[in-house]
C-alpha positions in Angstrom: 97.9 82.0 92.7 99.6 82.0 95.7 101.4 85.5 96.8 104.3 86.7 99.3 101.7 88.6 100.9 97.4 88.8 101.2 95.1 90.7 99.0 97.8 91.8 96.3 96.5 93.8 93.1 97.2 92.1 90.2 97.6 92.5 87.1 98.0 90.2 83.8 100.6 90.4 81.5 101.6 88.5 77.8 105.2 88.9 76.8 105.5 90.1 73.5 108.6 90.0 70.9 109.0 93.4 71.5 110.1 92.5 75.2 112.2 90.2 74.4 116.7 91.4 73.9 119.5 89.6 72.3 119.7 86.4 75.2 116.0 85.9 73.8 114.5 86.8 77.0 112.7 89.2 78.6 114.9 92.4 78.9 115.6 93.6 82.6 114.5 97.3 81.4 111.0 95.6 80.9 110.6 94.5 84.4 110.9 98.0 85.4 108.2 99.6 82.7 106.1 96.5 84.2 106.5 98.3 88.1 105.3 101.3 87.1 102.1 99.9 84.8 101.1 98.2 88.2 101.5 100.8 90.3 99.7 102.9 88.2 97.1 100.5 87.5 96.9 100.3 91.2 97.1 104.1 92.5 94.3 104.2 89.6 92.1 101.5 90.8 92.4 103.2 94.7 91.3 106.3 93.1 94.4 108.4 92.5 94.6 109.0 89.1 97.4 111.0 87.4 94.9 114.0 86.9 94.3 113.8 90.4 98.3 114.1 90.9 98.6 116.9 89.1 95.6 119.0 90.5 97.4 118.3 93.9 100.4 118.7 92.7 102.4 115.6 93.9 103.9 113.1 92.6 105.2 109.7 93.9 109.1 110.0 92.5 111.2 106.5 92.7 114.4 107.3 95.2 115.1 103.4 95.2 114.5 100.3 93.9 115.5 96.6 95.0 115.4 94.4 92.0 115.9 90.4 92.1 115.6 88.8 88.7 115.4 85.2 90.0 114.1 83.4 85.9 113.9 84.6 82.9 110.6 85.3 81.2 110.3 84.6 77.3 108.4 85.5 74.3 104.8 84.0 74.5 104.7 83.4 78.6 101.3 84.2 80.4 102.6 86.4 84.3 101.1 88.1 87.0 102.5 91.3 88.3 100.9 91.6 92.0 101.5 94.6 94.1 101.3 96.1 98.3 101.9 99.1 99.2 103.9 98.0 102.9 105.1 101.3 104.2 103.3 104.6 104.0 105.3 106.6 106.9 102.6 109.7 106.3 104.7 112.1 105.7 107.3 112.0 102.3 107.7 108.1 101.8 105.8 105.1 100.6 106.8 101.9 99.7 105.8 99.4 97.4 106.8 95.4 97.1 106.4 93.5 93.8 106.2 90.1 92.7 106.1 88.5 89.4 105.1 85.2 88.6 104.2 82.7 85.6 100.8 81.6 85.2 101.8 77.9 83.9 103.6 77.3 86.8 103.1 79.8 89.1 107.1 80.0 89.8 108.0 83.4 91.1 110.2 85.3 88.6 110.8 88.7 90.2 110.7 90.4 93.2 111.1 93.8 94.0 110.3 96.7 96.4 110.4 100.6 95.3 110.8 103.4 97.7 108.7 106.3 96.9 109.3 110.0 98.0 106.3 112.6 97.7 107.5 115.8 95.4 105.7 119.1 94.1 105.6 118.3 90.3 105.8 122.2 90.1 109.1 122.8 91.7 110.4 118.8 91.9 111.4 119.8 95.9 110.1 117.1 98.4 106.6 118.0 100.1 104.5 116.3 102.7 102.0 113.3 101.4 98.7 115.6 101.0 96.1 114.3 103.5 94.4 112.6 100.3 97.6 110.4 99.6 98.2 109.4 103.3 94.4 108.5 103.9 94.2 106.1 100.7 97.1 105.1 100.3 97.6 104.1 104.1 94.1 102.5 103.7 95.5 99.9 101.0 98.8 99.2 103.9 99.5 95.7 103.4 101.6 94.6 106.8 104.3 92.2 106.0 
């Protein structure tokens, strides 16, 4: 498959009925549950696990997202949801960029970024990135 940008994590995903609303597509509200399994599945596979979030106490809390629904997806279709983290500024922010595509035909049906903003879980006030977050996190900076 061919990406926006190098070395993107990836992962696969089968739309079930369950995703699908009353246009018989695949609901917007999915796409977003879809960003967060990836970043997940990626902060996971770079070592930073929710556990490890909550011994630090941090957390990665969405202040925006940019959203372009450019096709539909539909009940049965085979995607890929690939990930970069682009920005990491090292001290409250990071950013991620998504993009989804079909398998059959590779066509590119979503695109988004998220901005991220570092948090105590305890109190929910903004904190600096712990030294942890900026050193992987800023390992796995994808320049675009």
């Amino acid at each position: 498959m061919e990406w926006a940008l190098p070395d993107p994590f990836v992962i696969d995903i089968h739309v079930s009925e369950a995703a699908i609303d009353d246009y018989q597509h695949v609901n917007n509200s999915e796409y977003l549950r879809w960003v967060e399994q990836v970043s997940w599945a990626h902060s996971e596979a770079l070592g930073l696990s929710i556990e490890r979030y909550r011994e630090l106490d941090r957390a990665l809390a969405v202040h925006r997202h940019e959203l372009d629904y450019l096709a539909p997806a539909f009940a049965g279709d085979e995607l890929q949801l690939a990930t970069w983290v682009v920005a990491c500024d090292g001290r409250f922010s990071l950013t991620r960029r998504f993009e989804l595509k079909r398998v059959r035909d590779a066509k590119t049906l979503f695109q988004a970024r998220t901005r991220f903003a570092c948090i105590a879980l305890s109190s929910g006030r903004p904190k600096r990135l712990p030294e942890e977050y900026q050193r992987i996190y800023g390992g796995a900076l994808i320049t675009e």
